[in-house]
N, C-alpha and C positions, 0 to 999 in steps of 0.2 A: 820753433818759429812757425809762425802763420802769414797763409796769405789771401789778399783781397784779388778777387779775380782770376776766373779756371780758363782759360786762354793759351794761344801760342806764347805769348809773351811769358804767361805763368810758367810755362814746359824750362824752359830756359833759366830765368830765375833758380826753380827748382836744383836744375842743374850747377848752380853756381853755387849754394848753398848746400848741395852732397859734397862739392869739391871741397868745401872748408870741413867736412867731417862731421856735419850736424845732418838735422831730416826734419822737413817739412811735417808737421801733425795734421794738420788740415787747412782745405782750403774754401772759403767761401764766395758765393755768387747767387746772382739772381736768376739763374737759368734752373729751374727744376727739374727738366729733364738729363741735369746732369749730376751724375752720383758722386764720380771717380777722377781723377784726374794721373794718370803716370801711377796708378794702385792708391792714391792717397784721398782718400774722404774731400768728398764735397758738401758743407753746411749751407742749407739757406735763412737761416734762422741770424736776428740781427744780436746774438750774443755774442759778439767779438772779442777772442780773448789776445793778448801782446806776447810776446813782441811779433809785428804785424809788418809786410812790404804790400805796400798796393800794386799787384803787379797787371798793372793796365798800362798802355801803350799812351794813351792819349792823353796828353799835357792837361787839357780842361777838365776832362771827367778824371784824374787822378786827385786834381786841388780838387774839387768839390766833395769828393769821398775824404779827403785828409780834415778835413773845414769841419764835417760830419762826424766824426768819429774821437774819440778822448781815448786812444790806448796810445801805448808805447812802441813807436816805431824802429825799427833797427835799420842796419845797413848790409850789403851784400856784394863782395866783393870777389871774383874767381879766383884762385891760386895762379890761372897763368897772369891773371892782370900786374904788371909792375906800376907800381904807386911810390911816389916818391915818401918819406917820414916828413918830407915837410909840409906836404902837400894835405887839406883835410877839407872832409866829405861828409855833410851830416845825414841825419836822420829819412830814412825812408829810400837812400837812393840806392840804387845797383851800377854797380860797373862788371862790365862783360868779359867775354874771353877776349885773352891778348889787346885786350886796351893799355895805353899807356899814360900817366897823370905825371906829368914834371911837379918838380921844387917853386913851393910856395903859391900853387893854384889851389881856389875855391870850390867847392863844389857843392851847390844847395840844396837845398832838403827835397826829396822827393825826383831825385833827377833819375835817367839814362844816358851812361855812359856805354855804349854800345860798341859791339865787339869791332875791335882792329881799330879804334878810335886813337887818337892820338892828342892829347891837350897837352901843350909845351908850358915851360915856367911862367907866373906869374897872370894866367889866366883867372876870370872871375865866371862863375858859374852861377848863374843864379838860380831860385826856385821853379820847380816843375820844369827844365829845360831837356830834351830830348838828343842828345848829340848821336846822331844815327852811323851805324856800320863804315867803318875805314875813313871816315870822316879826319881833315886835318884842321889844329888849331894852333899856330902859329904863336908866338909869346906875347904875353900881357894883349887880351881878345877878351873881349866884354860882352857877354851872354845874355840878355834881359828875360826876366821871367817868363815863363810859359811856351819861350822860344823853338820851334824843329826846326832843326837843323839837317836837310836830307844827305841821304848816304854818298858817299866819295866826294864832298864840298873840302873845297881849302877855304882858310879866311884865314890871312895875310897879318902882321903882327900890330900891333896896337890901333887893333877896329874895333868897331862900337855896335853891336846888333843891339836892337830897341825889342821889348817888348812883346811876347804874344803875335811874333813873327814866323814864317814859315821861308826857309831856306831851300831853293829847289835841289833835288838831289843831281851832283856833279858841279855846283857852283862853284868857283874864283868869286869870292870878294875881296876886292880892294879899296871900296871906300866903306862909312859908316852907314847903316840902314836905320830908316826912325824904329818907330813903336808902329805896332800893328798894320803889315806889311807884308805881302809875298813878293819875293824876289829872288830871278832865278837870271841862271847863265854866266858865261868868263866873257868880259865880265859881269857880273851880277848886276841887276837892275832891278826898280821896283815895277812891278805889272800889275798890282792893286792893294788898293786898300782895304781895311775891314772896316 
């Protein structure tokens, strides 16, 4: 497996993919001044080969390198993450240490499910969404694309987040947020638009 992007985010990833028993061959980036990353080759050359995780952090510059690129993405799962069999997670995304995924939730292509995260049954996850560190998601919770979600946020059971939003980290939400939106605090509120 390969990956886009030699970063802290990368270091991690990494780590999650030794756990399942495989090894990263190389990793590519735009930084020349970087060779190596954790001993493993840094390419800055655009010959990308699959199966490939973009391991960047940031929701926007992840889709636009996905949008770019025509290889075969995989997925990245740690050993301690427990994942429900009913539950399924496509192409391009990672879930971290000790996260947990209930029975019958989604989880869209290109996501972060990040460590000690907790998404309960019947959750929708959509693309590029970020659900950050110890993070809680209550059942049947609706994700809109592009979505952060910050670290130790509850969101209460069948809410609506919109869009290319940014959830401040520690939030309670308890009602529905639009599309394209920061909103933070217990409870959560909006404090601007994009």
């Amino acid at each position: 497996m390969n990956l886009f992007g030699a970063s802290g985010h990368a270091k991690v990833i990494i780590d999650i993919i030794r756990s399942q028993g495989k090894s990263v061959d190389f990793l590519y980036d735009d930084n020349e001044n970087l060779n190596d990353l954790l001993g493993i080759p840094v390419l800055h050359n655009r010959m990308i080969s699959s199966p490939l995780i973009i391991s960047i952090g940031d929701n926007f510059i992840r889709k636009k390198i996905s949008e770019s690129l025509t290889v075969e993405y995989d997925i990245a799962t740690h050993t301690s993450a427990i994942i429900s069999n009913l539950a399924t997670i496509e192409r391009g995304s990672v879930v971290m240490q000790g996260a947990v995924i209930q029975s019958c939730s989604k989880i869209g292509k290109h996501c972060i499910i990040n460590t000690g995260a907790t998404i309960d049954h019947d959750c929708n996850i959509e693309d590029y969404v970020h659900i950050s560190p110890n993070t809680t998601l209550c059942g049947n919770v609706f994700i809109g694309e592009g979505t952060h979600i910050g670290a130790g946020s509850v969101i209460i059971p069948n809410i609506r987040i919109g869009k290319w939003c940014v959830i401040g980290a520690g939030s309670v939400v308890t009602k529905d947020i639009p599309d394209n939106v920061v909103a933070v605090g217990n409870p959560c509120k909006v404090i601007r638009h994009f």
